[in-house]
MDAnalysis code that builds the backbone (N, CA, C; Angstrom):
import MDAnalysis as mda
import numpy as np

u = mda.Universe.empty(468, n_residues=156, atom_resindex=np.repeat(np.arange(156), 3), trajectory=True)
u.add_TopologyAttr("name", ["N", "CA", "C"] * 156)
u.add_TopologyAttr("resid", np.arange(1, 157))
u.add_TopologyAttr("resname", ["UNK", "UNK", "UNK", "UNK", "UNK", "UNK", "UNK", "UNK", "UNK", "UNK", "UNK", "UNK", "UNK", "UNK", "UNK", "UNK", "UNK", "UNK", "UNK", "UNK", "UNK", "UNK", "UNK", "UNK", "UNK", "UNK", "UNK", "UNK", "UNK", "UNK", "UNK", "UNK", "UNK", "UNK", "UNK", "UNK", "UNK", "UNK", "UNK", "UNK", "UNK", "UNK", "UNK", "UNK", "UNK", "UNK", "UNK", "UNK", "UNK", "UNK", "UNK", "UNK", "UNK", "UNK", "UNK", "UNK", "UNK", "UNK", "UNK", "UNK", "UNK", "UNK", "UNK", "UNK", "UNK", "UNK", "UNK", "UNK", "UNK", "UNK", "UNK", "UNK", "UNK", "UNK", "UNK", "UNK", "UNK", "UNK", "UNK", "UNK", "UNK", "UNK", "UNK", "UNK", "UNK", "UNK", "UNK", "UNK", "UNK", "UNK", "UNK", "UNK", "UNK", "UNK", "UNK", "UNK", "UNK", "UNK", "UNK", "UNK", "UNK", "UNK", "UNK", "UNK", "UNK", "UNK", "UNK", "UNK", "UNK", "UNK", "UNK", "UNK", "UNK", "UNK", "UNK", "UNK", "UNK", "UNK", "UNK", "UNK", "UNK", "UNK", "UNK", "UNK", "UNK", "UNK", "UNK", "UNK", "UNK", "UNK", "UNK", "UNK", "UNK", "UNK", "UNK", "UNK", "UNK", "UNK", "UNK", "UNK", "UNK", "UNK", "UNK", "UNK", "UNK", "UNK", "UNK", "UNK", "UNK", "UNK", "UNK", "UNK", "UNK", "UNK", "UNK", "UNK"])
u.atoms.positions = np.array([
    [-7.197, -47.641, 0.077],
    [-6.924, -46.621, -0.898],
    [-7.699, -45.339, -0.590],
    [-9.328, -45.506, -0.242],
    [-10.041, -44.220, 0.145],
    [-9.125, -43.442, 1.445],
    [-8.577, -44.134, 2.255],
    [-7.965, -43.714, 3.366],
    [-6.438, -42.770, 2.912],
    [-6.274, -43.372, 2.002],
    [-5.082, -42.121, 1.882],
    [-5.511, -41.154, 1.040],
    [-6.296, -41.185, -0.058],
    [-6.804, -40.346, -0.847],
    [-7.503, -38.878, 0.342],
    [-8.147, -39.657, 1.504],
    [-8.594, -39.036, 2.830],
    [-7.519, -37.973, 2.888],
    [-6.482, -38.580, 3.595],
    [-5.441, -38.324, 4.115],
    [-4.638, -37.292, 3.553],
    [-4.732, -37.654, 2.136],
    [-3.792, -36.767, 1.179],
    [-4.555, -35.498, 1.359],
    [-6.014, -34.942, 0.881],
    [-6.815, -34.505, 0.871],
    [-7.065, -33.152, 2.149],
    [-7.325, -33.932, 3.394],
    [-6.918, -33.313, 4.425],
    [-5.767, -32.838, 4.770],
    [-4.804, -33.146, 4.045],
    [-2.896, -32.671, 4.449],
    [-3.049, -31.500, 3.626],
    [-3.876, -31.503, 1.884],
    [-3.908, -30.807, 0.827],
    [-4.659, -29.005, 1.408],
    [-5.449, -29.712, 2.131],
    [-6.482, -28.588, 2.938],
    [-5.728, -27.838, 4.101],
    [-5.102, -28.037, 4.964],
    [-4.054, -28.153, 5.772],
    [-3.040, -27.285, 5.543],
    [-2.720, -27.256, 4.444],
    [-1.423, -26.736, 3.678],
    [-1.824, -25.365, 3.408],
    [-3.097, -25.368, 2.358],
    [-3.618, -24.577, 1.896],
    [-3.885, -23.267, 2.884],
    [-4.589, -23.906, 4.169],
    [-5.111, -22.783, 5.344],
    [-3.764, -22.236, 5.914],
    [-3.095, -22.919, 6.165],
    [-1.763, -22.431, 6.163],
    [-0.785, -21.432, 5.525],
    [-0.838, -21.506, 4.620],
    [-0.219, -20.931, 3.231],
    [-1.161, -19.565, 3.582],
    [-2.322, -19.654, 3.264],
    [-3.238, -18.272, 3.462],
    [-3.519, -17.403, 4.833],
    [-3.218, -18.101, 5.898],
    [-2.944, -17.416, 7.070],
    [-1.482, -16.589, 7.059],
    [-0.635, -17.299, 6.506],
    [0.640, -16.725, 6.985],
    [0.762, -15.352, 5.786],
    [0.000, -15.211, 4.230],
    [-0.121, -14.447, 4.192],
    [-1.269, -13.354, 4.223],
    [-2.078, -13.553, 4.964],
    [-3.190, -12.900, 5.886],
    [-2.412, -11.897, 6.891],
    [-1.400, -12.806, 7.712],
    [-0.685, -12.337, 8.690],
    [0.559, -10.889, 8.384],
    [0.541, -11.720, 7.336],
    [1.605, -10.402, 6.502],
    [1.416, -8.978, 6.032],
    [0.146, -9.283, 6.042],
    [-1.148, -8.099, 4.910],
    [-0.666, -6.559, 6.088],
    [-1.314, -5.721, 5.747],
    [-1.458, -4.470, 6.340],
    [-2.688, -4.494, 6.433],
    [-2.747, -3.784, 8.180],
    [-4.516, -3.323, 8.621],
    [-4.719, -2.487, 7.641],
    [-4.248, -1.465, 6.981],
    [-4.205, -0.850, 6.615],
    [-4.866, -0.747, 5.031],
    [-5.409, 0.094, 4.557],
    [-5.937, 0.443, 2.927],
    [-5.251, 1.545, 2.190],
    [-4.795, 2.156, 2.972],
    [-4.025, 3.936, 2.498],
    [-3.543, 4.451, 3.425],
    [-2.494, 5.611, 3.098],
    [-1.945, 5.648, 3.931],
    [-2.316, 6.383, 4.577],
    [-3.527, 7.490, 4.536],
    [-4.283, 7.736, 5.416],
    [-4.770, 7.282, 6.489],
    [-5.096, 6.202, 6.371],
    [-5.668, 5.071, 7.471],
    [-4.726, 4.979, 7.950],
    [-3.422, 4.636, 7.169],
    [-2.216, 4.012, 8.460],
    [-1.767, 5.130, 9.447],
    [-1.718, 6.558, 8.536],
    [-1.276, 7.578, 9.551],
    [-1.671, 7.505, 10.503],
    [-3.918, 7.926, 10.333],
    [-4.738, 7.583, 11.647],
    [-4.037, 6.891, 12.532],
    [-4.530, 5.422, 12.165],
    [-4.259, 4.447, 12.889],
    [-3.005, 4.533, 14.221],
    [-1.445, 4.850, 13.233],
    [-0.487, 5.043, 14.259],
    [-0.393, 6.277, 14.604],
    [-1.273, 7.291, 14.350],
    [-1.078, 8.710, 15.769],
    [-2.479, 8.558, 16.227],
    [-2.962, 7.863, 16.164],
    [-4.257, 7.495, 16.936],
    [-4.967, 9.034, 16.439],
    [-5.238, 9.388, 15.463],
    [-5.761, 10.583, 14.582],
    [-7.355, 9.548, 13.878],
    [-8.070, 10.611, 13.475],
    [-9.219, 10.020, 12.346],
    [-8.578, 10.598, 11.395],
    [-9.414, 9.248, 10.455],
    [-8.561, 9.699, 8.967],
    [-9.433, 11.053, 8.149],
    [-10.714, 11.123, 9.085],
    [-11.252, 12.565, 8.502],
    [-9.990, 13.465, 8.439],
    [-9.654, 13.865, 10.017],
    [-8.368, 14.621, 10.471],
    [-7.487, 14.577, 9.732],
    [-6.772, 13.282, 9.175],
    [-5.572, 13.358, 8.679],
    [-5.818, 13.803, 7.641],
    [-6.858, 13.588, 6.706],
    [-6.969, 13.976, 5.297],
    [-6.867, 15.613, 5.318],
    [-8.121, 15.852, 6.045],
    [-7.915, 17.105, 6.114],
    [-6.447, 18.220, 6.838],
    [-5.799, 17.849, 7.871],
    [-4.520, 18.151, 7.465],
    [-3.633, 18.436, 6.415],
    [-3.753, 16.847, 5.745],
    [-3.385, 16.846, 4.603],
    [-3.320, 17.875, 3.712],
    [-5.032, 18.249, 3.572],
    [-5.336, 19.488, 2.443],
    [-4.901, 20.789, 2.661],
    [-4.750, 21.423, 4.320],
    [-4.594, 22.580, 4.773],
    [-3.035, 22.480, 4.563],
    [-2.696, 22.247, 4.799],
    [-1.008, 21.824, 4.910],
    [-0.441, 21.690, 4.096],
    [-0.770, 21.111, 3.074],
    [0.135, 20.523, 2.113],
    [1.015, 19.711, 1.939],
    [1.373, 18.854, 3.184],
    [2.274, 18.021, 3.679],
    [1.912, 16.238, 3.544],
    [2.976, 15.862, 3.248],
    [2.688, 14.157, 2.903],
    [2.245, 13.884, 4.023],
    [1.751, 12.804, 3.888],
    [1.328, 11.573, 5.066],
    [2.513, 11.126, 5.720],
    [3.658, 11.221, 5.060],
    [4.830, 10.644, 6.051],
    [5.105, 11.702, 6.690],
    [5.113, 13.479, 6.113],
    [5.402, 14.145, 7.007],
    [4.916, 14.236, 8.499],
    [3.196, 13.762, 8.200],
    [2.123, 14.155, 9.629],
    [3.075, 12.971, 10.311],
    [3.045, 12.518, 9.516],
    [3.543, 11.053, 10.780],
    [4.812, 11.521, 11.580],
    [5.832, 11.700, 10.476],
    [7.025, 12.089, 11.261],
    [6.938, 13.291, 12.722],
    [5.812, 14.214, 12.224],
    [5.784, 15.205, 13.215],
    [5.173, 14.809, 14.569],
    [4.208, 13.767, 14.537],
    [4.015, 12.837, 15.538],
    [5.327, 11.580, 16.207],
    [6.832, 11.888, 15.780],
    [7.165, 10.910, 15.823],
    [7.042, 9.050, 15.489],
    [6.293, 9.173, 14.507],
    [5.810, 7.802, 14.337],
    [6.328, 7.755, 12.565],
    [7.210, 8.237, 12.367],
    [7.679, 8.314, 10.673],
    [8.357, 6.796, 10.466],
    [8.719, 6.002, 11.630],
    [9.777, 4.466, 11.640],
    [8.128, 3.737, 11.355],
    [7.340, 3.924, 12.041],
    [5.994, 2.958, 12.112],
    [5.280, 2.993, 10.603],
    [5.293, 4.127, 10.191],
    [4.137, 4.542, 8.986],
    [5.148, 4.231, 7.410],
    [6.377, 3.881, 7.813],
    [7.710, 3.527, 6.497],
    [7.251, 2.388, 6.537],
    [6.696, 1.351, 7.682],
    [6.685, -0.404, 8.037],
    [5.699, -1.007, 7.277],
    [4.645, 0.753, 7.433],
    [3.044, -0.116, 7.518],
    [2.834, 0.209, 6.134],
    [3.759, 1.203, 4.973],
    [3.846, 1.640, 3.912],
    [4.213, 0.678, 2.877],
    [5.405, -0.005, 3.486],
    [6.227, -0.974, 2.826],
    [5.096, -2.290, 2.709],
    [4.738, -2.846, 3.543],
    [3.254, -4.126, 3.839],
    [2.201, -3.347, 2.635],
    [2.049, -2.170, 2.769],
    [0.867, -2.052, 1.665],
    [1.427, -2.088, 0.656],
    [2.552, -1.663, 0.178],
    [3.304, -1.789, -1.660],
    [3.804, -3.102, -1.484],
    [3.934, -4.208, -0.159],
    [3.853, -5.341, -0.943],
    [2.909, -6.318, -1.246],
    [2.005, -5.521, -0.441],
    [0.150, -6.117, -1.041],
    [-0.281, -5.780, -2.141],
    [0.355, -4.421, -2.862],
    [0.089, -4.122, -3.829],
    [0.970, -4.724, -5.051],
    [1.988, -4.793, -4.853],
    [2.887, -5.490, -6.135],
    [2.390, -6.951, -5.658],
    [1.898, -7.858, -5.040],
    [1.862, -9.410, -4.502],
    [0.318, -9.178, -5.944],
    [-0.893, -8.404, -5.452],
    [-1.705, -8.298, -6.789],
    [-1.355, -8.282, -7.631],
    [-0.245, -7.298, -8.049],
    [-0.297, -6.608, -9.676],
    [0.501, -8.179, -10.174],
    [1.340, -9.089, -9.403],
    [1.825, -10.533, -9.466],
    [0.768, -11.430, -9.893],
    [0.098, -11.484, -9.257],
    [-1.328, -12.479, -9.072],
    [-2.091, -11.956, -10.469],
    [-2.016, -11.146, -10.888],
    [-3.147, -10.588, -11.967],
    [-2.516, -10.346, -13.637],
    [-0.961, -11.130, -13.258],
    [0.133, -10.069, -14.536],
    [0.132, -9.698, -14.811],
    [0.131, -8.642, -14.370],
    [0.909, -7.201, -14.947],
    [2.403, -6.903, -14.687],
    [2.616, -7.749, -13.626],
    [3.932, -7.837, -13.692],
    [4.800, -8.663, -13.267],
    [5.896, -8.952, -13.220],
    [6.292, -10.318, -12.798],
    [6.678, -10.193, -11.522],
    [7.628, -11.755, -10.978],
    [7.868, -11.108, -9.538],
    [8.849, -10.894, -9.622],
    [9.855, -10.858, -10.127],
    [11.344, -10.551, -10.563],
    [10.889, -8.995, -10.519],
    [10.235, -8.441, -11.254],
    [9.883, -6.287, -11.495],
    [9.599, -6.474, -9.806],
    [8.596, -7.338, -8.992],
    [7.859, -6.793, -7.565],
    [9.679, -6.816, -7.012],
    [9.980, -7.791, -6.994],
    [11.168, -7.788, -6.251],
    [11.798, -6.897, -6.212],
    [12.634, -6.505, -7.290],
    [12.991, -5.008, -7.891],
    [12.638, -4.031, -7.230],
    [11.474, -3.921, -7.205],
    [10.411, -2.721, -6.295],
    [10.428, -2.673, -5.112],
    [10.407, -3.931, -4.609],
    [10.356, -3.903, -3.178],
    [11.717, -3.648, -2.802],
    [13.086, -4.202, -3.438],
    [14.146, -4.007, -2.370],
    [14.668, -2.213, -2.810],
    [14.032, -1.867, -4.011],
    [14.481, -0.424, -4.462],
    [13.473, 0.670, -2.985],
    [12.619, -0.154, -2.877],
    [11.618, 1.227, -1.680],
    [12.388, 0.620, -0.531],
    [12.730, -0.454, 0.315],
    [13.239, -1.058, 1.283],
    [14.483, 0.186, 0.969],
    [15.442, 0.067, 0.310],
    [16.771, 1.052, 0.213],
    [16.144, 2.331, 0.680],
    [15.462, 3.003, -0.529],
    [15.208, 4.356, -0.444],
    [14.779, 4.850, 1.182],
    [14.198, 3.594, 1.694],
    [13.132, 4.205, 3.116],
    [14.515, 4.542, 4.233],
    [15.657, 4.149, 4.070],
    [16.437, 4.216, 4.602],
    [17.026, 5.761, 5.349],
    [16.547, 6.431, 3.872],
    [16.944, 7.597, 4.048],
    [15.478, 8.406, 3.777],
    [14.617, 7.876, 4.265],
    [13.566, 8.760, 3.705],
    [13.172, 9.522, 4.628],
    [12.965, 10.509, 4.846],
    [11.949, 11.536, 5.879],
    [10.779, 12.255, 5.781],
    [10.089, 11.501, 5.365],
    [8.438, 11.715, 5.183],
    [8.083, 12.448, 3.972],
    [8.762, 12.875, 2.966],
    [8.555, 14.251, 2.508],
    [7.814, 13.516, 0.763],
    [8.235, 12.302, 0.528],
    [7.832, 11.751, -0.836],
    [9.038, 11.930, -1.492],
    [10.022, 12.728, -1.836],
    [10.612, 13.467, -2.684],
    [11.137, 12.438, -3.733],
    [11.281, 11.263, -3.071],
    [12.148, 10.055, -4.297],
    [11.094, 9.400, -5.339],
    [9.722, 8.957, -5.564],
    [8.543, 8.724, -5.856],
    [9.401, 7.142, -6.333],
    [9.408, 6.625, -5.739],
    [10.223, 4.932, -5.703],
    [9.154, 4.172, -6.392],
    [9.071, 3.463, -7.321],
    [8.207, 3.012, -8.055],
    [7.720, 3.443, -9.008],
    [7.435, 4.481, -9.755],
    [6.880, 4.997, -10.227],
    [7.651, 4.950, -11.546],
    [9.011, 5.188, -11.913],
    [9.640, 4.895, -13.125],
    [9.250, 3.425, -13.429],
    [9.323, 2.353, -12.197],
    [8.969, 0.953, -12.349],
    [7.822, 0.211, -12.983],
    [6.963, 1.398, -12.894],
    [5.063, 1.063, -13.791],
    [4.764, 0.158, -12.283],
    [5.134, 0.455, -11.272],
    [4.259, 0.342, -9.817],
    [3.220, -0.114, -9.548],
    [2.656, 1.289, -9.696],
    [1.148, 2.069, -9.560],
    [0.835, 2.047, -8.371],
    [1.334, 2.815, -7.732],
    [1.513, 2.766, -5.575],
    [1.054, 4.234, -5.843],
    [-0.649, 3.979, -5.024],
    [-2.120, 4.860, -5.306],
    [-2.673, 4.905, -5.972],
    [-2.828, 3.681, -6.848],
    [-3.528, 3.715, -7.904],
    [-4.410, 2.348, -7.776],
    [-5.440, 2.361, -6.664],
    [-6.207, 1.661, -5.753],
    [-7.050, 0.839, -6.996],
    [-7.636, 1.780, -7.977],
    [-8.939, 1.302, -8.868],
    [-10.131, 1.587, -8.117],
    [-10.101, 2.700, -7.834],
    [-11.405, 3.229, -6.793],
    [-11.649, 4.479, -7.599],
    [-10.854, 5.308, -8.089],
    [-10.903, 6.245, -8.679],
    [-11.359, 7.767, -7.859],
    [-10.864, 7.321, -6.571],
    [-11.909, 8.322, -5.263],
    [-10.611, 9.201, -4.801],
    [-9.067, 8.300, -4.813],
    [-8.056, 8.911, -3.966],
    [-8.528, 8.917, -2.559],
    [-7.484, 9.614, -1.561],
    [-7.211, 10.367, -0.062],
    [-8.749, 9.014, 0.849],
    [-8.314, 7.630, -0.242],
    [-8.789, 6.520, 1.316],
    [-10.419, 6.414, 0.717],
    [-10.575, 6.967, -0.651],
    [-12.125, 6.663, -1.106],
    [-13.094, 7.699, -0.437],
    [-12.521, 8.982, -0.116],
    [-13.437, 9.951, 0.351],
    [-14.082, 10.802, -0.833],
    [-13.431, 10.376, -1.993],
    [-13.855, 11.336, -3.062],
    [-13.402, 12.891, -3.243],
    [-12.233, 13.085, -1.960],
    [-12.085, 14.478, -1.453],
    [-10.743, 14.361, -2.234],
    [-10.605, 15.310, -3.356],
    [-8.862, 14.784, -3.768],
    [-8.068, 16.280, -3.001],
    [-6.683, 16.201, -3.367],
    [-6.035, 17.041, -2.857],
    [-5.771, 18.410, -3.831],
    [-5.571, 18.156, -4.620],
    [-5.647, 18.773, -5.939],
    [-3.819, 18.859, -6.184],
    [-3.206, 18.311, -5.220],
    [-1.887, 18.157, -5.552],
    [-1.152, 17.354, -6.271],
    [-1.519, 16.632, -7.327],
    [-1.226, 15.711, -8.645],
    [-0.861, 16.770, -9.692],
    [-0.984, 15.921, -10.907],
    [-1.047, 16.481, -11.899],
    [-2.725, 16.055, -12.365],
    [-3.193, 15.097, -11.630],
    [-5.221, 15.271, -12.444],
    [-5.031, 14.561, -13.418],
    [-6.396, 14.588, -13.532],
    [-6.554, 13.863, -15.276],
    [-6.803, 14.898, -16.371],
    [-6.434, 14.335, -17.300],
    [-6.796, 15.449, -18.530],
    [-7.986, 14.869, -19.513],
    [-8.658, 16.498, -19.038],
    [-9.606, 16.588, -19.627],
    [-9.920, 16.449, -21.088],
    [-10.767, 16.538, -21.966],
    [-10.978, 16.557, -23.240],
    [-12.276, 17.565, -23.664],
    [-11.972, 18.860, -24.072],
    [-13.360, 19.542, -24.287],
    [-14.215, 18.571, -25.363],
    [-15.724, 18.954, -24.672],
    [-16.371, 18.139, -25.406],
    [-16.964, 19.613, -26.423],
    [-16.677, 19.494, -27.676],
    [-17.609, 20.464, -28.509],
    [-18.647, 20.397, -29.376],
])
């Protein structure tokens, strides 16, 4: 009886490392899409950010202008589904809404060309950049000032 209880045990463990590699494997190197830009134009994400700010241009744009706009849609899509796979894991939302989300940005990327213009998720209660770091542009603390911000409250 100890021998299969063994057995079961070790198959149970087995399964488990399994299960968590394959989605390990799935994950994005990636944290933002800063990093991913870096990463695929072989840029620092100092650089890209700062681009970013002088420019005014999305992260998919830098990418696209490097030719790498097919790579940075791939490595975009892996991070919003690391991010809806959490907001799953934590309920806030179900996976029926992630699903939703994911095949609505999968469509949109179809036709997308770096520019943001569709904001895919965002009617959905998403929250794709909304890390919980409270730093933005990859945790540099450097924001863009291109949001709408938070609103303030005079204190009197």
């Amino acid at each position: 009886m100890k021998n299969i209880q063994k057995t079961f045990a070790i198959a149970a463990m087995v399964l488990a490392m399994g299960a968590t590699s394959i989605t390990a494997f799935a994950a994005s190197q990636y944290k933002t899409p800063a990093e991913a830009v870096a990463g695929i134009t072989g840029q620092t994400v100092e650089s890209v950010i700062a681009q970013r700010q002088d420019t005014r241009k999305t992260y998919g744009a830098i990418a696209a202008e490097s030719g790498k706009l097919d790579e940075f849609k791939a490595e975009i899509l892996e991070m919003k589904k690391d991010n809806l796979a959490a907001q799953v894991a934590a309920g806030r939302i179900t996976q029926e809404q992630a699903d939703a989300i994911i095949k609505a940005v999968e469509e949109n990327q179809v036709n997308c060309d770096g520019t943001g213009t569709a904001k895919i998720g965002q009617s959905m209660r998403a929250k794709f950049g909304s890390n919980g770091t409270g730093l933005g542009n990859g945790g540099t603390g450097r924001g863009t000032g291109m949001g709408r911000g938070q609103r303030y409250q005079r204190i009197r």
